[in-house]
N, C-alpha and C positions, 0 to 999 in steps of 0.2 A: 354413826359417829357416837362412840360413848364420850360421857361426861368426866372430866377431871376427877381425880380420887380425892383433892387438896382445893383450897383454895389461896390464893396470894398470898392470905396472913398464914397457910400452912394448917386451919382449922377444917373440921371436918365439915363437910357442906350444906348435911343435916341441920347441924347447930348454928352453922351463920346465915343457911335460910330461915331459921326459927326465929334468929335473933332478929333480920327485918323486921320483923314483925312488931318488935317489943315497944318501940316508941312511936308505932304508924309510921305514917309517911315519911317523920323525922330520920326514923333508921331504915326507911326504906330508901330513901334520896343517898343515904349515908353510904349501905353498898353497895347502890348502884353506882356509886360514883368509886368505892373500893372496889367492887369486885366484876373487873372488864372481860374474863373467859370464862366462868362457871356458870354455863346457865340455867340450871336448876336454880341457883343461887341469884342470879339479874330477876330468873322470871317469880320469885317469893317476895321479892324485893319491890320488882313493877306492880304487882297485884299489891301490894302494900299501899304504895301510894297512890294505884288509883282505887284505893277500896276506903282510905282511910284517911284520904285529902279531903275528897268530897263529902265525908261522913264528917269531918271535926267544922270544914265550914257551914253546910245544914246546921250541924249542934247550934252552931253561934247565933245565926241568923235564927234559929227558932227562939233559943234565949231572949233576944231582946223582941216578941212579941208574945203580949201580954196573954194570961190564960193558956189560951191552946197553943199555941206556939211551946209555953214551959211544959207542957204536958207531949207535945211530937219531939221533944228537949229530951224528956226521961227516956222515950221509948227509942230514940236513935243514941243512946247512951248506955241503955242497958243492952241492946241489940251489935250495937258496938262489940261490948265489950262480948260476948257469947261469940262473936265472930270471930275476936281475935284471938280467945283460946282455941275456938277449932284449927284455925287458920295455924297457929304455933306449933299445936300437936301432930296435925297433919303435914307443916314441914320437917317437922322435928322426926316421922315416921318414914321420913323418904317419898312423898308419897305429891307429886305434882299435881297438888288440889285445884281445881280451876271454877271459880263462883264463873256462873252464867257473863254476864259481861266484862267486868271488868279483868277474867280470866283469860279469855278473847280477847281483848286489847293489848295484856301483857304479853299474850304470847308474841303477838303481831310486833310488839314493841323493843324485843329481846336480840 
């Protein structure tokens, strides 16, 4: 079964899997709920927010503990962010990147 040439808003699939990415889980919630037949595009989307839910509530919950907590704060912040350009470039390349777990889940979830 191949994948749609288009998706819903008519944008190219590439671009609107990259764009999940752009606000985490925000825009990944966003088309997954816009975009119901493109699944290249659902499964950029699922991996978004299960890659990038659990990363911004870690952040928090490290935040408000003192020392080491602000120091596992930077490193899931800087790590974050390295993730999410790969994760942009790589859908932006056509290229069904799948991190070990939470890639696995999206698939399943799609």
């Amino acid at each position: 079964m191949s994948e749609p040439d288009k998706t819903v808003s008519g944008w190219d699939p590439r671009v609107v899997a990259a764009l999940s990415y752009l606000l985490g889980w925000v825009s990944g919630l966003l088309f997954l709920a816009l975009e119901p037949h493109n699944r290249f595009v659902r499964f950029h989307a699922m991996q978004s927010v299960l890659v990038f839910g659990p990363s911004c509530v870690a952040f928090f919950i490290c935040l408000s503990i003192p020392l080491v907590g602000w120091l596992a704060a930077i490193v899931i912040f800087y790590g974050s962010a390295i993730l999410w350009l790969v994760l942009m470039f790589k859908a932006y390349k056509g290229e069904r990147f799948k991190l070990p777990v939470a890639g696995e889940l999206a698939e399943g979830r799609i």
